[in-house]
C-alpha positions in Angstrom: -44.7 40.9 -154.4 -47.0 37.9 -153.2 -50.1 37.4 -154.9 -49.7 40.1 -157.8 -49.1 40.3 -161.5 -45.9 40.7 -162.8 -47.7 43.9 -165.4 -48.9 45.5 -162.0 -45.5 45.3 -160.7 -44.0 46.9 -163.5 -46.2 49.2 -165.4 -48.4 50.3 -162.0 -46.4 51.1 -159.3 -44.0 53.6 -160.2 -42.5 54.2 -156.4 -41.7 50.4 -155.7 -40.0 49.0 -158.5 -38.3 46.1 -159.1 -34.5 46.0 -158.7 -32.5 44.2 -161.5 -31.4 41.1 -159.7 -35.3 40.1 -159.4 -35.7 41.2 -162.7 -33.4 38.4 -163.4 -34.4 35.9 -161.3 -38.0 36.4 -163.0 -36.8 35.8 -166.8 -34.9 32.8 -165.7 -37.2 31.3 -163.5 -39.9 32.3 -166.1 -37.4 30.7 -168.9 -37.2 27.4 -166.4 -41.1 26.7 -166.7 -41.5 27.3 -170.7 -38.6 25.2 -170.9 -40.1 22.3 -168.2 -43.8 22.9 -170.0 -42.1 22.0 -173.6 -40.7 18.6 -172.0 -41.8 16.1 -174.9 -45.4 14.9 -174.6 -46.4 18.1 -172.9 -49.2 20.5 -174.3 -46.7 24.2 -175.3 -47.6 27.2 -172.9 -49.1 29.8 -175.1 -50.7 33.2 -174.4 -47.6 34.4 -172.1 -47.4 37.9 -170.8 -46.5 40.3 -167.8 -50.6 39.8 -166.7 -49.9 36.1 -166.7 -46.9 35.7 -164.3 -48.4 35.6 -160.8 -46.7 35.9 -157.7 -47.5 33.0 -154.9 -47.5 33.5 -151.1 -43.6 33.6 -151.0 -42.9 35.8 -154.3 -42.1 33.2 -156.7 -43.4 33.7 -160.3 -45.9 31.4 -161.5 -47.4 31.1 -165.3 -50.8 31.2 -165.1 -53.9 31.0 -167.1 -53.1 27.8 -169.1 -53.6 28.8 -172.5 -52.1 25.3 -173.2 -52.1 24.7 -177.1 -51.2 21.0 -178.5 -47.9 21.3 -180.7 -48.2 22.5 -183.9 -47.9 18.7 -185.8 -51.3 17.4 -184.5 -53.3 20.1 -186.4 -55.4 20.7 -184.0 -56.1 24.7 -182.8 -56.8 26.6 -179.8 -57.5 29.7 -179.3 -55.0 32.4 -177.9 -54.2 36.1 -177.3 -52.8 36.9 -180.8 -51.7 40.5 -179.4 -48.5 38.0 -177.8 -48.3 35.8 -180.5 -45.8 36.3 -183.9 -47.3 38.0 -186.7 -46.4 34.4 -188.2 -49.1 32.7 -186.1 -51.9 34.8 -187.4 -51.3 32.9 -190.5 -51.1 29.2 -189.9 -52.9 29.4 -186.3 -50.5 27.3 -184.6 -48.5 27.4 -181.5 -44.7 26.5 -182.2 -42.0 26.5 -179.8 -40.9 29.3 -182.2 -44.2 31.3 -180.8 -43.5 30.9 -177.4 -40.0 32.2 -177.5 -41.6 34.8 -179.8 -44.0 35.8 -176.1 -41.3 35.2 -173.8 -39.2 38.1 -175.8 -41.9 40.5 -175.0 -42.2 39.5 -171.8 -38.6 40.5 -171.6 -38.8 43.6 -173.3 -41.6 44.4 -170.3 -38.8 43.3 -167.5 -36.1 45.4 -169.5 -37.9 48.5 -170.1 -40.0 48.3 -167.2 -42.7 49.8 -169.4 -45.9 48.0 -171.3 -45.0 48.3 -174.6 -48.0 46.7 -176.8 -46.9 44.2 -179.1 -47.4 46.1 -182.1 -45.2 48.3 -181.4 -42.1 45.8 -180.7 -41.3 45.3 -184.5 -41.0 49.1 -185.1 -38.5 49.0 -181.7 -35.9 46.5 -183.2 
């Protein structure tokens, strides 16, 4: 798995695919960095999705990317993938811990499925 995306693992390579204990281990290590990048006094981690969970030398996910947005009280904006993003952010423009959890659900849904399902599509899946 070294140096690949976490979308080419599971939406391109339909012969090698990722057994359910890795599965696993991704969302929770995945889970341990949103949660370690939303330490107080740290920017929030925006922008996640399967094409932005790398794999290093030994496997181990990485986010990448840094779409790092300043939290929502400071006012200030930065620009994101809104495909990822709550149908909420479109409105006020602001990352919220809400909106991550909102991105790392679809990134589950990808691990779950094992399929790309476009965001759009989520809310008409629930």
């Amino acid at each position: 798995m070294a140096t690949d995306t976490l979308a080419k693992h599971l939406f391109h390579w339909e012969n090698q695919t990722i057994e359910w204990a890795m599965r696993l281990r991704l969302a929770l290590s995945i889970a341990e960095a949103l949660d370690y990048c939303s330490t107080e006094g740290r920017p929030l981690y925006h922008n996640l999705n399967a094409y932005r969970v790398l794999f290093d030398e030994d496997g181990d996910p990485r986010l990448s990317c840094f779409g790092l947005m300043r939290n929502s009280r400071d006012r200030k904006r930065y620009s994101t993938n809104l495909a990822y993003m709550p149908p909420k952010y479109l409105r006020n423009e602001r990352a919220t811990p809400e909106s991550v959890v909102y991105s790392f659900g679809t990134v589950l849904l990808d691990l779950l499925s094992g399929k790309h399902i476009p965001p759009s599509h989520v809310s008409g899946l629930l």
